[in-house]
BATORLUM-532127 format. One record per residue (C-alpha): x, y negated, z negated; residue in one letter. Coordinates in pm, whole numbers, plus 32768, in hexadecimal, padded with zeros to 4 digits. Last residue first. Layout:
<drentors>
XYZA/...
</drentors>
This chain:
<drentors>
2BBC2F412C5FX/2C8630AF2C9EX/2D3D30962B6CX/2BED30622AACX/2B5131892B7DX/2CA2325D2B32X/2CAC3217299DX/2B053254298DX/2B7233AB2A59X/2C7433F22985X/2B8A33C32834X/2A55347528A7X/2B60357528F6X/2BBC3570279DX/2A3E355F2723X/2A2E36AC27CDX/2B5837262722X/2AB736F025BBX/295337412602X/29C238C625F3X/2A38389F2483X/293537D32403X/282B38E023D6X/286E3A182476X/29413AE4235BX/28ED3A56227BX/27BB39EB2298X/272338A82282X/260E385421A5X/24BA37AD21C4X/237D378120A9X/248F37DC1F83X/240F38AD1E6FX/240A3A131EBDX/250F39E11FB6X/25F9396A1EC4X/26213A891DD7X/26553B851F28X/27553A771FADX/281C3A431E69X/28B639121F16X/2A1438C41F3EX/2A1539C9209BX/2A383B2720BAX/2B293C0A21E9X/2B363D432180X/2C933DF92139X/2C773E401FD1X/2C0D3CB41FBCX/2C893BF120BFX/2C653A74209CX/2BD6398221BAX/2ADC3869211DX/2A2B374C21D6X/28D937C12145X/27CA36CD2189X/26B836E320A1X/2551365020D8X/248236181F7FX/232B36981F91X/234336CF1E11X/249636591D8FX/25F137251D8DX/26D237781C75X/263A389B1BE2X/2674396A1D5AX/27C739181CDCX/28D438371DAEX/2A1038D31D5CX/29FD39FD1E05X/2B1E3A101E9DX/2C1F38C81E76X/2C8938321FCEX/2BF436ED1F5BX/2B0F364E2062X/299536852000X/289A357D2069X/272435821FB1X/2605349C2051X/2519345C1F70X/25DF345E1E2BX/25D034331CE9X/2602359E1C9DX/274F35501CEEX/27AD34341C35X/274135041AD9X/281F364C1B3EX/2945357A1B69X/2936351719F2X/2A56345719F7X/2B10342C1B51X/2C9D34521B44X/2C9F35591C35X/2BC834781D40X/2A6F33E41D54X/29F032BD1E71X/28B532361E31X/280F31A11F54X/26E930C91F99X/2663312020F8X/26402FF321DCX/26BD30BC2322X/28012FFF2306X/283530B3219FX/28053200222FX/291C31C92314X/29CF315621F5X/29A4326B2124X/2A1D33742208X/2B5132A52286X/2BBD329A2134X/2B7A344020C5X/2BCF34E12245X/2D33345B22B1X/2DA633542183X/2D39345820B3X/2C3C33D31F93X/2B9A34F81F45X/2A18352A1EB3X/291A344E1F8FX/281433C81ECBX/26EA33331FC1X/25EA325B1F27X/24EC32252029X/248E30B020A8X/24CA3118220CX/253E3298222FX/23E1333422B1X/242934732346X/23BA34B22484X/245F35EF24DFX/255F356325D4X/25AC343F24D0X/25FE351E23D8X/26AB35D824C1X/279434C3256DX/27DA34522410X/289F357123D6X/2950356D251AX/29AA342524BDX/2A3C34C6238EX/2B0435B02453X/2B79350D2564X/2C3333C324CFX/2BA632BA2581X/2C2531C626B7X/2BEA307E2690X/2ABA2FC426EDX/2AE62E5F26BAX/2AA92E2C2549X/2A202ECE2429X/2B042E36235CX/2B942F8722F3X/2B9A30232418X/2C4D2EE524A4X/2D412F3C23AAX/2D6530A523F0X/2D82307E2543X/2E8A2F672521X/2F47304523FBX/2F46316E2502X/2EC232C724A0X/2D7332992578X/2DCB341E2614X/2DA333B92794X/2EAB32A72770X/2EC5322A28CCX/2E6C30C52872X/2F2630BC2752X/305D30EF27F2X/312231D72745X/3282315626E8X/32133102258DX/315B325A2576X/32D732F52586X/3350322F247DX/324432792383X/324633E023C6X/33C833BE236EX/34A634E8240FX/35883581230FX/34CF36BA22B2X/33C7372623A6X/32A9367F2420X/3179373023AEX/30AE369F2467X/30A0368B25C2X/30BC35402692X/2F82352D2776X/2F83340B287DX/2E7E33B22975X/2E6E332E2ACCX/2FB733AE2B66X/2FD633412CD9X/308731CF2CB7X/319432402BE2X/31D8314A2AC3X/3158320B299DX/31E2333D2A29X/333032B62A21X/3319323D28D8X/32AE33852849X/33B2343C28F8X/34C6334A2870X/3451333E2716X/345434C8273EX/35E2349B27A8X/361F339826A1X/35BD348C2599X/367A359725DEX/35D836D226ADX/358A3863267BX/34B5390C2764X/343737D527EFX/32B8381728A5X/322737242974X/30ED378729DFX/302F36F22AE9X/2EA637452AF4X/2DE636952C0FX/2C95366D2BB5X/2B9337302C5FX/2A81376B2B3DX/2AB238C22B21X/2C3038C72B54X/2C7837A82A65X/2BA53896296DX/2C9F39C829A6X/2DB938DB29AAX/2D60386A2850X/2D07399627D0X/2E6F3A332823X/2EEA39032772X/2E5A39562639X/2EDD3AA0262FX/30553A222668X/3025392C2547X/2F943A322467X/30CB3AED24B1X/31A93A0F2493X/32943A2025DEX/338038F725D1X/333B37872658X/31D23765271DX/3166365527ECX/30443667288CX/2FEB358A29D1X/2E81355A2A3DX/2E24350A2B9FX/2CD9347A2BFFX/2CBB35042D77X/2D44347E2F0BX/2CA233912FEAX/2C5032812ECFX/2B0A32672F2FX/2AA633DF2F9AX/2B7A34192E30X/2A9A33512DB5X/295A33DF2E10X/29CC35552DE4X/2A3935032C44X/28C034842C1CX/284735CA2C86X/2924367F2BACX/28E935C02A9FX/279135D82ABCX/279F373B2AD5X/288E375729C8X/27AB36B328BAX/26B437BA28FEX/279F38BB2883X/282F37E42774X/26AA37E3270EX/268E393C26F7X/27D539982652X/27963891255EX/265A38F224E5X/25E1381923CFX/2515393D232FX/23EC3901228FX/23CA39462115X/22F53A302078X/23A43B50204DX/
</drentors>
C-alpha cells in the first residue's frame, strides 16, 4: 500500500480532548453542561446501536445525554416531545432518530425542531443557509467529519477538483457543498451518471457516499488522489466501504479506512455540533 491513512480513530481521539476541554469552560459559564436530547421511536436495531455510541461519546466529552425513548407513539405525541424539547430552556441540542416508523412524517417532525437545536443539520433553514454558505448553521456530521480530515491532514482542497459519488441529502449534498465553500470545483455523480469510471479518475479529492460495496475500483482512482470513503455495507459479516480499498490504496496518495476512517469522526463532529448549538444559545 502506498497510500496514507486518514485515520479517523486517531484524530476523533484528539478531537475529544479539545472537546472535552472546551465542554468544561462552558459548562463553568453556564453553571451546569451542554445537554443533548435523543429522541428515539421503536427499537431498530441499528438505531438502538447508534444511540449507545452516542451516550458513550456524550460521556467522554461531558455532555449531558437525555434520551427519550417512545416504545410505540402516534404522531402528534412525538410532535409533542419534539416541540417540547425545542422550547425547554435546559436542552441544547436535538437528535430525532431515524428510522421513524410508519405513520409519523420525518418532514413534520423536523418542522417542529428548532433549528437552532438541531444537532443533525436536517432542518430546511440549516440546510439552506448551508447552502448559501451563510451564518453558520449547524452541519450534517458525517460529511463535515469528512472535511474535518482532509483538513486535519493538510490536504489542499482550494482550486482541486473534488467528485463526490452520492447525492444523499445527509452525506452526498452536504459533502459537495462544503467542498464547494473551500473553492474546490465539484462534480457531483449519482446512479444515473455515464461513464462513472471517467469522473472519477478525474479527481483530486475522491468522496464516496453510496451504500454500494465496492463500487469505487482501485481502476477508478487518480495518482496521489485522496479518497474519502463514507461507505457502511457488510459483506459476509465484515464491515467494507464503496471503495475497493486494497485497489485504491495502490493509487490514491490518502485513504480512509473502513473501518476507522470516517466512521469515528462522525460523533465527534456531533458534539462539535451541541456544543456550537449551546455556546450560540449561551451568547
Amino acid at each position: 500500500m502506498r497510500a496514507q491513512l486518514l485515520d479517523g480513530k486517531a484524530t476523533a481521539a484528539q478531537m475529544r480532548t479539545e472537546t472535552a476541554e472546551q465542554v468544561a469552560a462552558l459548562a463553568s459559564a453556564l453553571g451546569r453542561p451542554p445537554a443533548l436530547a435523543v429522541v428515539r421511536v421503536g427499537d431498530d436495531a441499528a438505531s438502538v446501536s447508534y444511540a449507545r455510541m452516542i451516550e458513550r461519546t456524550c460521556g467522554q466529552v461531558g455532555v449531558t445525554f437525555l434520551p427519550h425513548l417512545l416504545a410505540t407513539a402516534e404522531e402528534m405525541g412525538v410532535l409533542d416531545l419534539v416541540g417540547s424539547l425545542s422550547a425547554s430552556d435546559t436542552i441544547d441540542g436535538i437528535m430525532v432518530q431515524e428510522p421513524l416508523p410508519a405513520g409519523i412524517s420525518r418532514d413534520r417532525v423536523i418542522e417542529v425542531l428548532t433549528p437552532a437545536k438541531d444537532v443533525d443539520g436536517v432542518h430546511p433553514l440549516n440546510a439552506g443557509l448551508l447552502l448559501q454558505d451563510a451564518g453558520g448553521p449547524l452541519v450534517p456530521a458525517t460529511p463535515a467529519g469528512g472535511v474535518e480530515l482532509l483538513e486535519r491532514y493538510g490536504i489542499p482542497i482550494r482550486g482541486k477538483h473534488a467528485v463526490v459519488v452520492g447525492r444523499s441529502n445527509v452525506v452526498g449534498r452536504p459533502m459537495a457543498l462544503l467542498l464547494l465553500h473551500r473553492h474546490a470545483t465539484v462534480t457531483v455523480c449519482h446512479s444515473r451518471t455515464v461513464d462513472l469510471a471517467e469522473h472519477c479518475r478525474r479527481a483530486d479529492i475522491l468522496v464516496a457516499a453510496t451504500g454500494r460495496p465496492g463500487l469505487i475500483r482501485g481502476d477508478m482512482v487518480a495518482e496521489g488522489a485522496a479518497v474519502v470513503d463514507f461507505g457502511v455495507n457488510f459483506v459476509e459479516g465484515k464491515m467494507v466501504g464503496d471503495v475497493d480499498f486494497a485497489g485504491a490504496a495502490e493509487r490514491a496518495g490518502w485513504i480512509t479506512p473502513v473501518p476507522g476512517g470516517t466512521g469515528p469522526m462522525t460523533n465527534q463532529m456531533l458534539m462539535r455540533n451541541v456544543l456550537q448549538a449551546a455556546q450560540k444559545r449561551a451568547g
